[in-house]
N, C-alpha and C positions, 0 to 999 in steps of 0.2 A: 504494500500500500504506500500511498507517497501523502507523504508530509508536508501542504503549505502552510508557508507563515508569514507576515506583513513586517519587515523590519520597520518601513518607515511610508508616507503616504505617496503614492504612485509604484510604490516597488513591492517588491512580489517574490518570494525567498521557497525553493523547494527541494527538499531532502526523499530522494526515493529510494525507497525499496531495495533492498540488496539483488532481487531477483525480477526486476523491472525492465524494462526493455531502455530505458531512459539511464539505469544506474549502468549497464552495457556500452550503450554510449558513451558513457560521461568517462568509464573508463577507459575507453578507447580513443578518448580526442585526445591526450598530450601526445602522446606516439603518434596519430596519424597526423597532427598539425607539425610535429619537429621534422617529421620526413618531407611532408606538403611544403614548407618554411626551406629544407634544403634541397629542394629539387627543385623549386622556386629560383632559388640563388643558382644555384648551376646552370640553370637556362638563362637567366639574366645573363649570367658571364659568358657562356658560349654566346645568346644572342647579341651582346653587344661586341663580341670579340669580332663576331662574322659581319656585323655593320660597321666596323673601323678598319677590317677590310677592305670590303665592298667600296664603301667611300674613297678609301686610298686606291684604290686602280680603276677606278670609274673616272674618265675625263671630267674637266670642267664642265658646267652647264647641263648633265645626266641627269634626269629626275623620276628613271627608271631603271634599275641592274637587278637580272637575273640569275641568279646560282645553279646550275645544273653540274650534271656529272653522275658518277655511276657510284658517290662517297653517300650519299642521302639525300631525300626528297627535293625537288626542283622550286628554291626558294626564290621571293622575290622582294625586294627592299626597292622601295616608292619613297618619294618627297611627296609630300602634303602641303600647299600652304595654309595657315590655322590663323583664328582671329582669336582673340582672348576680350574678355571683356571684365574691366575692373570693378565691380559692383561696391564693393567698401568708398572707394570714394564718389559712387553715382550716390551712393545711400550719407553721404556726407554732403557733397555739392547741392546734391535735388533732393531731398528725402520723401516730397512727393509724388514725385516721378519714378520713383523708386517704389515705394511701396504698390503703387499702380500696379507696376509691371511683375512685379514679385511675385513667384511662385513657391508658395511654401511645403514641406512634404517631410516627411520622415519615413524610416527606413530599420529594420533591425539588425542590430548587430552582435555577433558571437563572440566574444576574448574572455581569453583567460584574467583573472583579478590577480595584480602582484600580491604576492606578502600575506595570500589567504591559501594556504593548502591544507586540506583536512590534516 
């Protein structure tokens, strides 16, 4: 059986079951997040190894190179151009025209809590 509790107002605290499908889980997220976390990091590094490549032997003015070969999958590294938009200081400058256009949302999310381990 699983145990909720309210530590404090909007939150929501629960302690399950040794034989739960949820207490299964929960023992299995630090392992599958430390391995997810380093295979994460290993393809960052290959990927940006293979785009600092790529870069370096692609002429000037390229905004498209292709990686083939018979080593791994026929990869392809694209330039994008991208606009950003500074919202903090629209929400400073116009704060009306800012709230106008704002879209607000939320979203859930999983982490582990430092400096709390059973």
């Amino acid at each position: 059986m699983t145990t909720p509790t309210t530590p404090e107002p909007g939150a929501f605290a629960i302690e399950p079951s040794a034989e739960s499908r949820l207490a299964q889980l929960h023992a299995s997220y630090a392992d599958a997040k430390a391995a997810a976390d380093a295979a994460a990091e290993r393809l960052k590094t290959i990927t940006d190894g293979i785009k600092a490549e790529l870069t370096a032997l692609a002429p000037d003015g390229t905004t498209r190179v292709d990686l083939g070969g018979a080593f791994g999958p026929t990869l392809r590294l694209a330039y994008a151009e991208r606009v950003t938009f500074d919202s903090r200081k629209l929400k400073v400058d116009d704060p009306e025209l800012y709230v106008r256009y704002a879209k607000f949302g939320g979203a859930w999310s999983l982490r582990a809590v430092s400096g709390e381990q059973p």
